[in-house]
Steps between C-alpha positions, in 0.01 A plus 500: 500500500793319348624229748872489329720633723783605238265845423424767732162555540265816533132576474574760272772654301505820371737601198534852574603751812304809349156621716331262367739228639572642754152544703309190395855276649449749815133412523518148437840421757195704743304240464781246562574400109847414402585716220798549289553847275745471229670819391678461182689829592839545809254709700102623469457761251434819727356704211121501433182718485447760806113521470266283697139582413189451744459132293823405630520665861202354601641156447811602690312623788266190557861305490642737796744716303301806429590699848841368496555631156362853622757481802792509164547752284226442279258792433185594446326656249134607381509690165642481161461773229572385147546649254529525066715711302564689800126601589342344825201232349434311841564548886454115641397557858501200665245557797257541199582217329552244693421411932883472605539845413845450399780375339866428632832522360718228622794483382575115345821387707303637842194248452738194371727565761197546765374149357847341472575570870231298589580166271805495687377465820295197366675184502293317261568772215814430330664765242756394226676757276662434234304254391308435195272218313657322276257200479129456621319134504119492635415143648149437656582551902760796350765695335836417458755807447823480382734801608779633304707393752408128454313477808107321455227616714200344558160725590120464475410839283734674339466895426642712270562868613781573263426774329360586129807257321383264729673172468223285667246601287692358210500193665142483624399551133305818567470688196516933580443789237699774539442855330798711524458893552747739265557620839808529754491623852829610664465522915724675761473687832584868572447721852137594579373818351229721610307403218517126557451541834182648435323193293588315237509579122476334202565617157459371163543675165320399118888381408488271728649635791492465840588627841370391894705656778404307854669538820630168612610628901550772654839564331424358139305521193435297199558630235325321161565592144336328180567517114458321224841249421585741273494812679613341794801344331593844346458713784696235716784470234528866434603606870380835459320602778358809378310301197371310783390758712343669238295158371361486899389841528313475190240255665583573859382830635484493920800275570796747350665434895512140399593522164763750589709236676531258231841532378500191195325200491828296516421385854141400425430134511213403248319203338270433181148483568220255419209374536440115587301235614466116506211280370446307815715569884536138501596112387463230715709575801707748373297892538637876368482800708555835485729647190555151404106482381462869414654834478349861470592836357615697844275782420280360710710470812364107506715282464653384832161537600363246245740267658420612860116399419612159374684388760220607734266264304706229422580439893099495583521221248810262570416598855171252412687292329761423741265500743327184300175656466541521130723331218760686311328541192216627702703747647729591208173552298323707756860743534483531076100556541565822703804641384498425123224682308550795790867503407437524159259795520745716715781418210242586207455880681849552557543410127257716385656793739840459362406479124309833575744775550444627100214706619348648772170379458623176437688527856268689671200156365767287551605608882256369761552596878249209640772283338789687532428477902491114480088462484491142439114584409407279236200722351787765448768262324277334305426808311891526394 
């Protein structure tokens, strides 16, 4: 490590307070790292995906927060039932599909809060907000940061957890290809109907529209719309809720107590969609994670769990690294080796699954409940 006592020094700094963040500075303060998380942002960004899939809880359980997560409010679920154009095409049972048996929904702020709770009781994890990159300079022993506010830092692998605009990619060099979806999705929450209470439902339609009602608690459902940007746009402008109501109920046939509620999508908060990932997770000391090395259509409920699984790898491999059994090329290659070419084959199905609403038998080929569930089964996703 640097020896010049005008920097603060950490093992690791991570750019980025999201999940991804988030749990790999929890796991490595564990293990007695010193670890600073930069959050560009006044506070951590509450809002986030509500689905954790059996990839993603079984990396939370062999951490130790799987039971405390059931003790929340998060729920649990078995089935979906999908459907096209209004008619049923697939019910996804997950005790067939997949040996968890089930899925969760969790809502984002409970597991970042669950996770943040527990950095702060760890001295060695520090959190700065407000804070941004505004210069990055890899030596040999280490990274130099420069912080908006003028402050340098000083730390021996640098990680960059910020997100699809990610601003340390850009300076790592790492080239990504994005693919942008004619596609919006607008989210909200509304009381918990009989109908979502009784499993979840997803709908899409050959216009490209799309509907998944979830309960998030025991009070609260999510409530998902999608168009394309320029249905979307127009029904948003034109504040008529009965054109509205009437564009759901064309698609959406067992959810009218949900779709009942929604009064305008004023309230909604949404975001464009894409599809992305980076050539490499890595250059020289300075590694990608999470959104910030790929993003995936949320049709497939996988994102935060595609993050979740990274972080789960990654610490088996700085753990070695740290522990000087290995180098850190060794163990930066090893984390890309595993997570890469997987990563790449979950994107390519949930790019092929949102390109495929124009038909049903393009869907219904498209749709596959093995990966839907999270199989990580690569004789399955190699056929995608």
């Amino acid at each position: 490590m640097n020896q010049n006592p005008k920097y603060k020094e950490y093992d690791v700094c991570i750019v980025g307070a999201g999940i991804a963040g988030i749990f790999l500075a929890w796991l490595l303060g564990s293990k007695g790292k010193k670890v600073l998380i930069l959050e560009k942002n006044a506070k951590i960004n509450m809002n986030g995906a509500d689905i954790l899939k059996p990839s993603g809880i079984n990396v939370l359980e062999k951490h130790g927060l799987l039971q405390e997560l059931m003790n929340k409010e998060c729920r649990v679920r078995d089935e979906l039932r999908v459907f096209h154009n209004g008619i049923q095409v697939d019910h996804i049972n997950y005790k067939a599909e997949n040996e968890r048996g089930y899925f969760m929904v969790c809502p984002y702020n409970v597991l970042l809060e669950t996770i943040y709770d527990k950095i702060q009781a760890i001295e060695n994890v520090e959190l700065l907000v407000n804070q941004s990159v505004s210069k990055i300079k890899e030596v040999e022993s280490g990274v130099f940061v420069t912080l908006n506010s003028g402050e340098e830092i000083f730390c021996n692998i640098l990680i960059g957890a910020d997100g699809t605009k990610s601003i340390v990619r850009e300076y790592a060099d790492i080239e990504a290809h994005f693919d942008y979806y004619d596609h919006v999705m607008y989210f909200n929450k509304y009381p918990v109907t009989a109908s979502v209470e009784e499993l979840n439902r997803l709908y899409v339609d050959e216009k490209g529209g799309l509907a998944y009602f979830y309960p998030i608690n025991n009070r609260e459902s999510r409530c998902v719309l999608g168009f394309s940007m320029e249905e979307g746009k127009s029904l948003r402008e034109s504040g008529n809720r009965d054109v509205l109501i009437n564009r759901l109920k064309e698609f959406v046939t067992e959810s009218d107590d949900m779709v009942d509620q929604i009064t305008s999508m004023d309230d909604f908060l949404t975001f464009p969609l894409c599809k992305m990932h980076t050539e490499k997770y890595f250059n020289g000391r300075i590694l990608l994670l999470g959104n910030a090395a790929h993003s995936i259509h949320p049709i497939t409920g996988q994102g935060m769990n595609l993050a979740i699984e990274d972080v789960g790898e990654l610490i088996i491999w700085l753990s070695k690294y740290f522990e000087a059994e290995i180098s850190l090329e060794e163990a930066l290659s090893g984390y890309q080796k595993q997570r890469l070419e997987l990563n790449n084959k979950v994107l390519n199905y949930g790019h092929r699954l949102a390109n495929s609403f124009g038909s049903a038998e393009n869907f219904m080929n498209s749709l596959n409940s093995k990966i839907q569930t999270s199989s990580r089964d690569l004789s399955i996703l190699n056929k995608i």
